[in-house]
C-alpha positions in Angstrom: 0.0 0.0 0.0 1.5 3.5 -0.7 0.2 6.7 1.3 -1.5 9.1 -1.1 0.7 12.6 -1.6 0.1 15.8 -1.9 0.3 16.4 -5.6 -2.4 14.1 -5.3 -4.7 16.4 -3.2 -3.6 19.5 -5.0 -6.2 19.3 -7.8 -9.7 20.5 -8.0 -12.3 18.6 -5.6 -14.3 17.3 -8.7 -10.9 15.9 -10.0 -9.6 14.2 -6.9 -13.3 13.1 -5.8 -13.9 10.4 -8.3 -10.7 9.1 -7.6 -10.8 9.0 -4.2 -13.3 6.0 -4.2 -11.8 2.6 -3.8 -8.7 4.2 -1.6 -8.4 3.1 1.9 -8.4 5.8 4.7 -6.7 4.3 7.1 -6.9 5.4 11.0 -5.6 4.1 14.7 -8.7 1.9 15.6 -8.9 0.6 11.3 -9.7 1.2 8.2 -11.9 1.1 5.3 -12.3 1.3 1.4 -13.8 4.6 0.4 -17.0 3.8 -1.6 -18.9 7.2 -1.1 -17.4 10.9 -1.7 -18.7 13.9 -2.0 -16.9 17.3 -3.9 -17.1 20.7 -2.7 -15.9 23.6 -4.6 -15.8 27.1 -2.3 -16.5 29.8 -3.5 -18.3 29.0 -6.5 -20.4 26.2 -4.4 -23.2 27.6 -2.0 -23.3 24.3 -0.3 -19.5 24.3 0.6 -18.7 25.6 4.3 -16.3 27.7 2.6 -18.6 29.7 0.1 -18.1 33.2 1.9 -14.0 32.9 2.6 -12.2 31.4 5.5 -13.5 32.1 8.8 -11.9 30.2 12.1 -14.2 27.6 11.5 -13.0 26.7 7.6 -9.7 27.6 7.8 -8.2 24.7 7.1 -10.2 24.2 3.9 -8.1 26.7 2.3 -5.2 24.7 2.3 -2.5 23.3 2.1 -4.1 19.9 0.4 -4.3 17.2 2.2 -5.2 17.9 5.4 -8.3 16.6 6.9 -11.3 19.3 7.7 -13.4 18.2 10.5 -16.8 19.7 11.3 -19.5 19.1 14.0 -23.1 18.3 12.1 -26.6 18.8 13.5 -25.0 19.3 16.9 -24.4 15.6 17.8 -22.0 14.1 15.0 -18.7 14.6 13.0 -18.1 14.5 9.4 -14.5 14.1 7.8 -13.3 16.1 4.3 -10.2 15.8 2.6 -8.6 19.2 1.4 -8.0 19.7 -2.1 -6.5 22.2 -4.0 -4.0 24.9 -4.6 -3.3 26.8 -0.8 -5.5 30.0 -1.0 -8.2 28.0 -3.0 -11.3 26.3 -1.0 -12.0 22.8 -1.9 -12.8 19.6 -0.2 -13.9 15.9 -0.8 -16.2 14.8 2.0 -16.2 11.4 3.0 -19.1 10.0 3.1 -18.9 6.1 3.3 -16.7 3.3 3.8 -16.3 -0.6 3.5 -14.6 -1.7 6.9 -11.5 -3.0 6.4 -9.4 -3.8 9.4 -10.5 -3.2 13.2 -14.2 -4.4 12.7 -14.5 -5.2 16.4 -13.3 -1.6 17.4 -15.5 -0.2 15.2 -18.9 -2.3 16.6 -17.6 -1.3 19.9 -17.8 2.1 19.0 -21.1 2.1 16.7 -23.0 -0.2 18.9 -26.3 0.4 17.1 -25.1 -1.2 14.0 -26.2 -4.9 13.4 -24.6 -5.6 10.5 -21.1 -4.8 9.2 -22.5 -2.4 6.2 -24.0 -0.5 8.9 -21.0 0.4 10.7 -19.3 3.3 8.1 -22.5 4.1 5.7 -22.5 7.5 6.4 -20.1 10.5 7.0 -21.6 10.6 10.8 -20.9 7.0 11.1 -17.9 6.5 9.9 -15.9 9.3 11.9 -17.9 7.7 15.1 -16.6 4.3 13.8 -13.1 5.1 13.2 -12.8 7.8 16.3 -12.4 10.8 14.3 -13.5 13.9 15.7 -12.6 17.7 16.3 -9.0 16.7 17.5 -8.1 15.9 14.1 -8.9 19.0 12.1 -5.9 19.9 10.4 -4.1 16.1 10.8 -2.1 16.3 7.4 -3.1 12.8 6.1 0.2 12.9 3.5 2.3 12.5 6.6 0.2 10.5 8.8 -0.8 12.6 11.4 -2.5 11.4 14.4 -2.0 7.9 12.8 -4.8 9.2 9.9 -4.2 8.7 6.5 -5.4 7.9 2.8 -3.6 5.0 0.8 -3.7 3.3 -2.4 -3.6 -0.8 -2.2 -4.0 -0.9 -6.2 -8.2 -1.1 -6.2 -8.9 1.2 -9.4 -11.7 3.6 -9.0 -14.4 3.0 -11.0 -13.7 3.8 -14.6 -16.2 5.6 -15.8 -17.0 7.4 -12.7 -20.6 6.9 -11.4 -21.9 10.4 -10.1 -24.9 11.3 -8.6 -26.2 14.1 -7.1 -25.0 15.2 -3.2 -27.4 14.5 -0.6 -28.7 16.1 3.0 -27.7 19.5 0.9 -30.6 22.3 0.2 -28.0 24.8 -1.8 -26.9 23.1 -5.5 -28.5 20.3 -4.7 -28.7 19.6 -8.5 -24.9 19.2 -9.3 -23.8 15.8 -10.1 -20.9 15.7 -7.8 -21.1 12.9 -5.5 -18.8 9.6 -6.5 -20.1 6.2 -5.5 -18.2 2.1 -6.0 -22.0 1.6 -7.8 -22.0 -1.9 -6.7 -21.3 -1.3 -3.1 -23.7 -2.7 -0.2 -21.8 0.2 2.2 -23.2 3.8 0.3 -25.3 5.7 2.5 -27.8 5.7 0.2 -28.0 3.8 -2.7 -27.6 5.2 -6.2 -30.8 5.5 -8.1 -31.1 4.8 -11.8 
């Protein structure tokens, strides 16, 4: 397995995105294949976090790439995004599902509502809860491993062509096409419509 690198995180959101799926983000209590990812473009994007500029909040969304943006949703759960992009420029992937890999047991422990193993990571909420991500790791650079987080390659292509849909839980550009799906997956949060 090689760790992803920052030239590959230094591209447009809807470039890195697609490729994202089928990559393994890796963390201390396990891992698991990215089969759900959605793009977010700044300041052209009224659903991005980082639509009006940085404020303390989105900060890290402006770069350098390849850090991971943490934010707190609904009041009660935490979602994960990559950081793509020139530094300066606003863009991130969010990650929103996963097909466990390794530390299935941790991950039960920790999501002990989940029955089934493709319940444990099907959503962006789930999955940080599953993995133990949370506002401590805003900012962990995922090039160099920080706080044991990272994104890494074990040769599964993405799919080729892409399958895109459009983002969910969103009420701003709903429309746009820009979430990235493994289209045969049990583990998407939702599944993908024809």
């Amino acid at each position: 397995m090689s760790q992803l690198t920052r030239d590959f995180f230094d591209r447009d959101a809807l470039d890195v995105a697609p490729e994202l799926v089928n990559k393994v983000l890796v963390s201390p209590v396990g891992s698991g294949r990215i089969v759900e990812v959605e793009a977010y473009r700044g300041a052209e994007d009224p659903a991005s976090h980082g639509h009006r500029g940085p404020t303390p909040r989105t900060e890290v969304m402006f770069g350098p790439p390849g850090h991971l943006y943490v934010y707190f949703s609904y009041g009660m759960h935490w979602c994960a995004n990559v950081v793509t992009g020139p530094t300066g420029e606003c863009g991130a992937v969010l990650i929103r599902a996963l097909e466990p890999l390794t530390g299935v047991e941790e991950m039960y422990r920790r999501r002990p509502r989940a029955r089934r193993d493709r319940d444990l990571c099907s959503g962006p909420a789930k999955l940080c809860a599953a993995l133990g991500i949370n506002d401590a790791h805003g900012g962990s650079d995922l090039c160099r491993g920080t706080d044991g987080l990272a994104v890494v390659d074990d040769g599964t292509p993405a799919p080729h062509p892409p399958t895109a849909t459009t983002r969910i839980g969103i009420t701003k550009a709903a429309d746009l096409p820009w979430r990235f799906v493994a289209p045969d997956s049990v583990h998407l949060s939702q599944p993908v419509r024809p």
